[in-house]
C-alpha positions in Angstrom: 16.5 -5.0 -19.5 15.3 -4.1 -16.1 17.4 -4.3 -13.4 16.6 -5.4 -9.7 16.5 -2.2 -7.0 18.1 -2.7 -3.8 17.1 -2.2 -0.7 19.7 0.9 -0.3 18.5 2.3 -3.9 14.7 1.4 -2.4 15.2 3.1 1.3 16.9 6.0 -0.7 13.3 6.6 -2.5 10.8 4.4 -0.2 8.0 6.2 -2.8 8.8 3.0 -5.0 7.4 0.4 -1.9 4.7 2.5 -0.9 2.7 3.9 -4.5 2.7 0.4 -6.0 1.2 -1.0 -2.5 -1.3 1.7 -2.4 -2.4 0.8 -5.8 -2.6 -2.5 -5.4 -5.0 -2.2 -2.3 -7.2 0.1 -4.2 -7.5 -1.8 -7.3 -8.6 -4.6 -4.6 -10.7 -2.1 -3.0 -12.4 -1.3 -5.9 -12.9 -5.3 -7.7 -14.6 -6.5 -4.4 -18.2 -4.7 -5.4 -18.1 -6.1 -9.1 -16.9 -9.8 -7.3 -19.7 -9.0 -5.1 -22.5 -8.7 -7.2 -21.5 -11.1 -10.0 -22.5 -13.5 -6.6 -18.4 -14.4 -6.4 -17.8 -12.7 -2.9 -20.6 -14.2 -0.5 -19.9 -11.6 2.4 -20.8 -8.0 2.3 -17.6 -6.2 1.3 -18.1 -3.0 2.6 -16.0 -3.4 5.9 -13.3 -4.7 3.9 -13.5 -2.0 1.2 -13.4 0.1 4.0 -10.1 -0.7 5.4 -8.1 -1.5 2.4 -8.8 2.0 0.8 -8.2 4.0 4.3 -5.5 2.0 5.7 -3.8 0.8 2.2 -4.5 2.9 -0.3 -4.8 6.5 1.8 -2.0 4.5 4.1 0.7 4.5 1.4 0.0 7.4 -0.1 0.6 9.2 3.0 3.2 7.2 3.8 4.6 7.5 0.7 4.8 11.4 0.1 6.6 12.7 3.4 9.6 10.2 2.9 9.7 10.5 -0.7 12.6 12.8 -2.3 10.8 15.6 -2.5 10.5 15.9 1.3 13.0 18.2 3.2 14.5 15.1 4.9 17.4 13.3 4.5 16.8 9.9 2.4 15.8 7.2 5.3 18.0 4.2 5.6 17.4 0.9 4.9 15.4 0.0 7.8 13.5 2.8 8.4 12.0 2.6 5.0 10.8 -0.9 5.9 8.9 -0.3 9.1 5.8 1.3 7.8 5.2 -1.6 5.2 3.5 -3.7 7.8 0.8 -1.5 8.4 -0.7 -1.3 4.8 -2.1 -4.6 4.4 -5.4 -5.4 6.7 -5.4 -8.2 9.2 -6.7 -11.4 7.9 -9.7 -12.3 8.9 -10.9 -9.0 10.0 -13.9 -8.1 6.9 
């Protein structure tokens, strides 16, 4: 059975916040061409592809590497891992 991850456990290896986010914001990337031209997405999608590859999927994988466990660093605490997460998703409104 899968057990929960706290936000101590999640600080201690941010990595676990950050690769699943960038995913997620490439795989939404990615679907808005095909959404496009099967006529589903009326507006051009390229501003938005733009932003959710470079600033979320780019975004957390940089983000994610340098504060990951194999950096030199110590582990970040608990609120330093959640500060960045803000910045990967794009505005609303903004494609």
């Amino acid at each position: 059975m899968m057990r929960r991850i706290s936000w101590r456990e999640l600080a201690a290896e941010p990595f676990r916040l950050f690769f699943p986010a960038a995913i997620l914001a490439a795989v939404l990337g990615v679907a808005s061409w095909p959404l496009h031209f099967a006529g589903l997405l009326a507006n051009y999608p390229g501003g938005s592809h733009a932003r959710l590859m470079t600033h979320g999927f780019f975004g957390g994988l940089i983000l994610g590497f340098p504060i990951g466990r194999s950096s030199l660093h110590p582990p970040a605490r608990p609120r330093q891992a959640g500060l960045p997460a803000p910045a990967l998703p794009p505005r609303p409104g903004s494609g």
